[in-house]
BALUM-912671 format. One record per residue (C-alpha): x negated, z negated, y negated; residue in three letters. Coordinates in steps of 0.02 Angstrom, whole numbers, padded with zeros to 5 digits, always signed. Each point is the difference from the previous one (the first is absolute). Layout:
BEGIN
XZYAla ...
REM end
This chain:
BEGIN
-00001+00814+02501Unk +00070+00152-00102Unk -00113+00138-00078Unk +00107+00015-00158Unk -00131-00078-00136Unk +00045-00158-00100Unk +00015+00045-00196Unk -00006-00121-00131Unk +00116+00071-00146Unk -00014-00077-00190Unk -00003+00044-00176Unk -00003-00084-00168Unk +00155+00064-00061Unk +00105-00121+00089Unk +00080-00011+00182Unk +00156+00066-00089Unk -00085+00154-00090Unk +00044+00141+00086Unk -00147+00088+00045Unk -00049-00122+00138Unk +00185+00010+00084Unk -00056+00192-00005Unk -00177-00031+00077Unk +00039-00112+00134Unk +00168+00096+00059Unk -00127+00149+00007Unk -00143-00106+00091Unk +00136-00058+00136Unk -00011+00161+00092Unk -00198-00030+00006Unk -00009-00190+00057Unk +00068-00157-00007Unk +00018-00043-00206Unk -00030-00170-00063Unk +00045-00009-00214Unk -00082-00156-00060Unk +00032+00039-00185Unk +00032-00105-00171Unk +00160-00053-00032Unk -00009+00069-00191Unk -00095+00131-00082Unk -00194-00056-00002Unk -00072+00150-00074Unk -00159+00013-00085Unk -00060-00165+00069Unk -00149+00057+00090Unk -00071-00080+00139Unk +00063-00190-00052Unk +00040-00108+00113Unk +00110-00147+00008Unk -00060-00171+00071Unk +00172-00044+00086Unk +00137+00128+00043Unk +00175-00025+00035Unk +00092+00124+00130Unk +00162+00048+00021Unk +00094+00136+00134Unk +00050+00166-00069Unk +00097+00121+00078Unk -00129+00106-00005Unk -00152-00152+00070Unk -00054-00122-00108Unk -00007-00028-00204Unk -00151-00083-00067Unk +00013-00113-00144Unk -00185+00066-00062Unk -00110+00151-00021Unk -00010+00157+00118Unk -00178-00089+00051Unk +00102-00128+00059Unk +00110+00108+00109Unk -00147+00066+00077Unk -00067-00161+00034Unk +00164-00084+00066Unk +00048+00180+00112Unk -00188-00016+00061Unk -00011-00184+00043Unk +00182-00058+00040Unk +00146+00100+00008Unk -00014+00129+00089Unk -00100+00094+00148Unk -00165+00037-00059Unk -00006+00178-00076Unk -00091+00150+00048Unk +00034+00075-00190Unk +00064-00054-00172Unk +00104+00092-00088Unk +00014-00030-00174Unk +00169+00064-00149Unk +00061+00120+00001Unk -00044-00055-00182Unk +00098+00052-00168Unk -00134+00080-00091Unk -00149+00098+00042Unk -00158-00113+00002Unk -00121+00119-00071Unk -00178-00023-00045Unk -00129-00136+00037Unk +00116-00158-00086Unk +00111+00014+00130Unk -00137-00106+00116Unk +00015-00151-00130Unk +00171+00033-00026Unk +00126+00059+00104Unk +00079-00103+00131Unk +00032+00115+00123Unk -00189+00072+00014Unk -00052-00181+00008Unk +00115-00051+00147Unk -00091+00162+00069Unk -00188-00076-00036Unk +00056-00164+00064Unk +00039+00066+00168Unk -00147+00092+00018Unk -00099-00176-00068Unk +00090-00039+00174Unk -00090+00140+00106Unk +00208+00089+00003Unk +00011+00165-00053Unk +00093+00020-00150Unk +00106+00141-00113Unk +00067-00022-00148Unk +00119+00130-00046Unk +00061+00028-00189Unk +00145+00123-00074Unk +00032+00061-00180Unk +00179+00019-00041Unk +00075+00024-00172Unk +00174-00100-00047Unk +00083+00139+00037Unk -00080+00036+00160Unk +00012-00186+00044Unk +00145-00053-00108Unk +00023-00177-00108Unk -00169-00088+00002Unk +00030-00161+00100Unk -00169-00090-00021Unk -00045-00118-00167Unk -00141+00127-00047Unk -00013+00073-00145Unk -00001+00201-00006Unk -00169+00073-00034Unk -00032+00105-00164Unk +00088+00174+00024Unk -00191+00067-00033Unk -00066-00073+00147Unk +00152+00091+00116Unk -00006+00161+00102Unk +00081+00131-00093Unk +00201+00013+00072Unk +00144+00131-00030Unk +00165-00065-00009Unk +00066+00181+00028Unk -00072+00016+00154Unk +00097-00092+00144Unk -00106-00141+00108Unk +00021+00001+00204Unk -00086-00157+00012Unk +00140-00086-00093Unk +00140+00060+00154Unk -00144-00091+00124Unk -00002-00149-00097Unk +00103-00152+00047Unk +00020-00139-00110Unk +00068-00168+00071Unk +00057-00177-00094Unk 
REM end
């Protein structure tokens, strides 16, 4: 038996978006990571669930055809060791305000877990396109009045932290 803590790692931006590569290559020095995530972008689907799921391997764990609810369900009942925590994005956007309990994918694969009795974080991160680079997901951009105010002549350090992969 090994003291490192079992973490259940998913997101609703896809098992090939690349805030969860970032979160669950961070969460390996804590515990044993398990990514149970949807094999395309789910986002804004809430807390739906899907009444059959299929499952394929990933090189990071396991792609979900379904919802992040889904993924918490499958990492929870079949494929994996039961987790001690679920951790939920790193999501592209920043899920602010009360919608984001109806809404967002990630903070439901959070409330699903802790449905489950499993502690649960969901973790969210604003970055412009030119923090982030090319949009990848089939959103559409929100109104520029609803975005934080940038400067383009200022220089971002959390672009040279970012990693993208294809």
């Amino acid at each position: 038996m090994t003291d490192e803590p079992e973490i259940l790692v998913t997101n609703d931006d896809g098992i090939d978006a690349p805030g969860i590569r970032a979160l669950a290559e961070g969460l390996d020095d804590v515990g044993n990571v398990t990514v149970v995530a949807p094999a395309t972008d789910q986002s804004s689907t809430g807390r739906a669930m899907s009444r059959e799921v299929a499952v394929e391997e990933h090189e990071l764990g396991y792609a979900i055809d379904g919802t992040p609810t889904d993924c918490v369900v499958a990492g929870l009942e079949a494929l994996g060791p039961y987790p001690d925590v679920v951790v939920a994005g790193v999501n592209e956007g920043a899920n602010l305000g009360m919608y984001v309990l109806g809404r967002s994918g990630t903070v439901s694969a959070a409330v699903e877990a802790a449905f489950f009795g499993v502690p649960a974080v969901a973790s969210s991160l604003f970055l412009t396109e030119a923090d982030f680079g090319e949009r990848r997901s089939r959103r559409t951009t929100r109104p520029p009045s609803t975005r934080p105010p940038t400067s383009s002549s200022t220089p971002s350090t959390r672009a040279s932290s970012s990693t993208r992969t294809t």
